[in-house]
N, C-alpha and C positions, 0 to 999 in steps of 0.2 A: 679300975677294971675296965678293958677298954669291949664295946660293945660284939658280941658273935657276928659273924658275916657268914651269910650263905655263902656257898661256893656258888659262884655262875654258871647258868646255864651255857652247856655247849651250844652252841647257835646252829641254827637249823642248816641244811642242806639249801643254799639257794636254787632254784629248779629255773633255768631260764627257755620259757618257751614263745621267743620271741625273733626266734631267726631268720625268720624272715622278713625282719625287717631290719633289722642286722647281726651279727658274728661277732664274738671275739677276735683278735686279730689272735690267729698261730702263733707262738711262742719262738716257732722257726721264721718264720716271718719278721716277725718285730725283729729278731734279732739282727737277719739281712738287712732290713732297714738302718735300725743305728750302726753299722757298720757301714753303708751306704752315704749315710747325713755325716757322719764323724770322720770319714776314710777316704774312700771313694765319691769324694763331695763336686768330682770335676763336672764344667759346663758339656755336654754330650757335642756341641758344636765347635769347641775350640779344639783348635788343631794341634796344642800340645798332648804327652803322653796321657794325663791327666786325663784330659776331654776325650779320648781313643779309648781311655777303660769304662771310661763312662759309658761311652758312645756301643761299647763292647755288649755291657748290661745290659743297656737298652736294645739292644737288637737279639739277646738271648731270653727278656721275658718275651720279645715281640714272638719267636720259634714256641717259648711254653706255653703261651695265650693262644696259637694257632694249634698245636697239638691237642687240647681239650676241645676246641671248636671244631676241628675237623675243617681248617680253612688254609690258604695258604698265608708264611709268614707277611708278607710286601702286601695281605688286603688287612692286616690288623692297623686302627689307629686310638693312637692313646687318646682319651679324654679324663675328666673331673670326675665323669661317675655318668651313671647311665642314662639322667637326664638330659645331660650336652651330647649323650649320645643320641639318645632319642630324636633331641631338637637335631643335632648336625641332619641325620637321616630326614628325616621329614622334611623340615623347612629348605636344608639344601636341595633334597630332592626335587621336590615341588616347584621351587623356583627355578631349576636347571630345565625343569620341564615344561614350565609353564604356556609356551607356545603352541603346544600339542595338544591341550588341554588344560580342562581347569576342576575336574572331579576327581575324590579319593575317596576310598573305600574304607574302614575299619571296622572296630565290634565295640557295642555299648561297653563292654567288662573290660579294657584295656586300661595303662594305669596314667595317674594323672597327668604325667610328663609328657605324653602323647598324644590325649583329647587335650589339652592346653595345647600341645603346640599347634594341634590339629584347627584349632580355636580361633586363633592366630591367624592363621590361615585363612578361614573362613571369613575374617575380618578383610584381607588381602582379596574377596573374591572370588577365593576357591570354592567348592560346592561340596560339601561334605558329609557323605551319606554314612552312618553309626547302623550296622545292624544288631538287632537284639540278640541275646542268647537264648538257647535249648531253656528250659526250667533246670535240666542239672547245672546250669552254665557253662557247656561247651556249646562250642559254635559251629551251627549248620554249615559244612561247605558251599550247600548247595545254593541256601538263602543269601551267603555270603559272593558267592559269584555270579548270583543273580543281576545282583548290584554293579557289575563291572560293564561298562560300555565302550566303544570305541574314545570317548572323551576321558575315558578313566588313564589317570596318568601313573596313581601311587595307590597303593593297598598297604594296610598295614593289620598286622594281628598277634596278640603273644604266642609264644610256646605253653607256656605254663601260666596259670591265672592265681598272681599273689596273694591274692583272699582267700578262696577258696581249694587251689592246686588241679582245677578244673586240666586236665590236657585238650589241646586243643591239634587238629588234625592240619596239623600247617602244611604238612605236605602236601593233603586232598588241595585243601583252600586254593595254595598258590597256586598250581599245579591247573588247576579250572579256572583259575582267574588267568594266568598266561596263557591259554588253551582259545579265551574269549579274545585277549587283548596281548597280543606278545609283546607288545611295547611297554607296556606298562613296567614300572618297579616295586617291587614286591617287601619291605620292609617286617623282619619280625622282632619281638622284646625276648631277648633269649635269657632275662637276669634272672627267675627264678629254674632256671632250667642247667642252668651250667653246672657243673660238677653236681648234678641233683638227677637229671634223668637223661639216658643215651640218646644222642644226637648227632648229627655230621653234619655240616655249615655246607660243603660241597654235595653233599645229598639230597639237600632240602633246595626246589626250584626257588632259592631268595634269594635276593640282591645286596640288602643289606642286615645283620644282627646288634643289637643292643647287649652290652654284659656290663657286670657292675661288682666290682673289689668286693665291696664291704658286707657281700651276700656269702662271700667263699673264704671267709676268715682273712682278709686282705682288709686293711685300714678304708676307711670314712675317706674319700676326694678322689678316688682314681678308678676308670672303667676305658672302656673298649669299645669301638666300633667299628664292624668287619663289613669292608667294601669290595663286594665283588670286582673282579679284577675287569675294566673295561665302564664299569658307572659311573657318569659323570653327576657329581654336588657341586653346589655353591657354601662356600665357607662363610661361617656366622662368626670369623674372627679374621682380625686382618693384622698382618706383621711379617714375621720374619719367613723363611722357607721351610722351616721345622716338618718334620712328617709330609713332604710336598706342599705345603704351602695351606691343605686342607683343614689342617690344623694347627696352627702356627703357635709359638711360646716355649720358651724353654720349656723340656720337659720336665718332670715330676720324676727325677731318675729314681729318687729311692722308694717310692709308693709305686712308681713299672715294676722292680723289681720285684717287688713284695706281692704285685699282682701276677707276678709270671711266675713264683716259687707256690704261690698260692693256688695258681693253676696244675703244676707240674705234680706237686702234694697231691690234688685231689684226680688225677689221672693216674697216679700210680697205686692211690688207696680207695678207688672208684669201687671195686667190686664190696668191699669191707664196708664203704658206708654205706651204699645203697640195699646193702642185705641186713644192715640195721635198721635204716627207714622203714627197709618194706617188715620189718618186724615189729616196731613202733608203730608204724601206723595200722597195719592188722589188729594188734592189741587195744589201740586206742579204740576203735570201731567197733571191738566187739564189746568190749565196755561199756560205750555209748549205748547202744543196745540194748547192753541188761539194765540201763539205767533210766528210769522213766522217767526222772527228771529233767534230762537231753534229750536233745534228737542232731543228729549231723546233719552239717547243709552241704559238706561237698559229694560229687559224685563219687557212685565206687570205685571209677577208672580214673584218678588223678593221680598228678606226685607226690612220693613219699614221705616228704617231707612237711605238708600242710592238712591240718585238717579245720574246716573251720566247723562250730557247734553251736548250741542258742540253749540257752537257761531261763524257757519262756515264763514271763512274770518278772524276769529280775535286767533292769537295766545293765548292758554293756560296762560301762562305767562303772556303775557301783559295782557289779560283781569284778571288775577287774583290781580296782582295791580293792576289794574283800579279801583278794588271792594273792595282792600285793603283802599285803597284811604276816602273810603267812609264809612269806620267801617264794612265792610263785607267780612270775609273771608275763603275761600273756597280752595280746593285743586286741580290741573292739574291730579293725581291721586295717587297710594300708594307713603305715605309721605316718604317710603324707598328708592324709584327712585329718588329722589333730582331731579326732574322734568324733567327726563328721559321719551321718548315716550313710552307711556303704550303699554307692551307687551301683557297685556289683551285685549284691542282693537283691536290691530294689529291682535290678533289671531282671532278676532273672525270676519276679512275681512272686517273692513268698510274701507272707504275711505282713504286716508290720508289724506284732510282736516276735515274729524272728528274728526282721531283719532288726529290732530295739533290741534283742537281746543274746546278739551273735556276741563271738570269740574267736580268735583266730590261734590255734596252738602251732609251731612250729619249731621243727628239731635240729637238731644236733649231734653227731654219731654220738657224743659222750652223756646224752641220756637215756634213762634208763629204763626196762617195765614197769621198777617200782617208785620211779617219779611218777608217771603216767599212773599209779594205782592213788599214789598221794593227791595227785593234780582232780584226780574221780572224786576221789575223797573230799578234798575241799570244795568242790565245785557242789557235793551234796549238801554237805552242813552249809554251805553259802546260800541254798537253796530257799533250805531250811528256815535257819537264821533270818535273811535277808526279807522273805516274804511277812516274816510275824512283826518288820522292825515299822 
């Protein structure tokens, strides 16, 4: 007689709230893509039919990538992802400038591709003044353009602040920093902002923007950087004439594409996701609230898409497997720290048991209130649990 067997359990709902630090690729996406790699596989340079269709695609995501930025096509240039974009912008900047001056400007909360390169930089001589953030972690225009002097040659600042979703007032900032210094170049990190909160690239007094694929359901290696039309960089890569020369190497034709359908998707379904965000994250917050065992670290004016939280008493880590544990999973804070104490909290003076026991949740149009009541849920009993273990 052979032994009974339970039937199995249906497996829980995975709940990933971790998007901000990356996406799923679209469905529509991937698919462009293996149709890209498999079909459409031509050099975008060569002069056959082939390389002309290529060549085609690539100048069609370059129009969808300027459509959601609000930029023109001919100032988009492909990169790996937003930290080659970061670095081209700054480092090239800086060194195209360097004659003029040797001071730049940023904000302590910026992410790590930017004070590294800034870092860099400062190794090279430059003078690199970090101002702190508000306690909510937005950034004083004011304190920020304090800091700009006729020797200031580059400023730079996010739109959106990936830890916590802090907004930050980039129009004021640049705006009083070219007001002090109109020479200067004004650099901002547009990755958690794109297809997440309204914006215009031509609106904003900045020179150059940072964007990154795999934040907007476009694959892991491929991002963007938008150079105003008339700024001159120096290139961190040297070869062939590709993209003017600025950034040279065969392109990434099928990961451009995937980033410009990626783009095109979330400008035509912009109003649909952002009235989801902003109902996610309404809900999450007033949760938090009735919940004494949280408290929220972002401010109440950020984007809708991040909210960061603290479960004081219970280490980051451990509470993140706890919730792992349970098909829900969240992030301590930028996926770049490998679980490093966020320097963005730190800066912005809470506690240290906050900043030891933050969380970063971040969405997805495809989740849901009653993830977010599950996610309450676990994060109670982890609470619970976790303080007796």
């Amino acid at each position: 007689m052979q032994p009974s067997r339970a039937a199995p359990k249906e497996a829980a709902r995975t709940i990933y709230l971790d998007n901000a630090a990356t996406t799923c690729t679209d469905g529509r996406v991937a698919s462009l893509i293996h149709e890209m790699l498999c079909e459409e596989y031509g050099n975008p340079s060569s002069l056959h039919n082939m390389g002309l269709r290529a060549e085609r695609r690539v100048a069609a995501a370059r129009r969808q990538v300027a459509s959601l930025a609000g930029c023109r096509e001919e100032e988009v240039y492909f990169t790996s992802g937003a930290t080659e974009a970061n670095n081209l912008a700054l480092i090239g900047a800086a060194r195209a400038k360097a004659r003029r001056g040797r001071r730049i400007v940023t904000s302590q909360i910026e992410h790590a591709s930017v004070l590294s390169a800034l870092d860099s930089l400062a190794a090279d001589g430059f003078d690199i003044v970090k101002i702190p953030p508000r306690s909510d972690g937005t950034v004083d225009p004011e304190a920020f353009a304090e800091a700009v002097d006729e020797g200031t040659v580059l400023a730079s600042c996010m739109l959106v602040n990936n830890e916590t979703g802090a907004l930050c007032d980039v129009a004021d900032i640049a705006g009083r920093c070219k007001a002090k210094n109109p020479q200067l170049l004004f650099h901002c990190d547009g990755v958690q902002a794109l297809g997440k909160v309204p914006f215009s690239f031509k609106k904003l007094p900045v020179d150059l923007m940072s964007f990154s694929g795999h934040k907007l359901f476009a694959p892991k290696g491929i991002g963007a950087l938008v150079v105003k039309k008339g700024v001159r960089l120096l290139p961190l890569l040297y070869g062939g004439k590709q993209q003017g020369g600025l950034r040279p190497g065969t392109e990434n034709t099928a990961y451009i594409a995937g980033m410009g359908l990626a783009c095109e998707l979330a400008r035509q379904e912009f109003s649909a996701r952002l009235a989801q965000m902003e109902r996610l994250h309404d809900h999450l917050l007033k949760k938090i609230a009735e919940t004494p065992q949280l408290c929220s670290n972002s401010p109440l004016k950020c984007a809708p898409n991040i909210v960061n939280l603290s479960v004081p008493g219970i280490r980051s880590e451990t509470m993140l497997h706890f919730l792992e544990g349970r098909g829900i999973y969240v992030s301590s804070a930028s996926a770049c720290t490998k679980g490093a104490k966020s320097h963005v909290l730190a800066a912005m003076g809470l506690p240290d048991r906050l900043v030891d026991s933050a969380l970063r949740l971040s969405f997805s149009p495809d989740i849901t209130e009653e993830d977010l009541d599950l996610t309450i849920a676990a994060l109670c009993e982890g609470a619970s649990s976790l303080a007796r273990a």
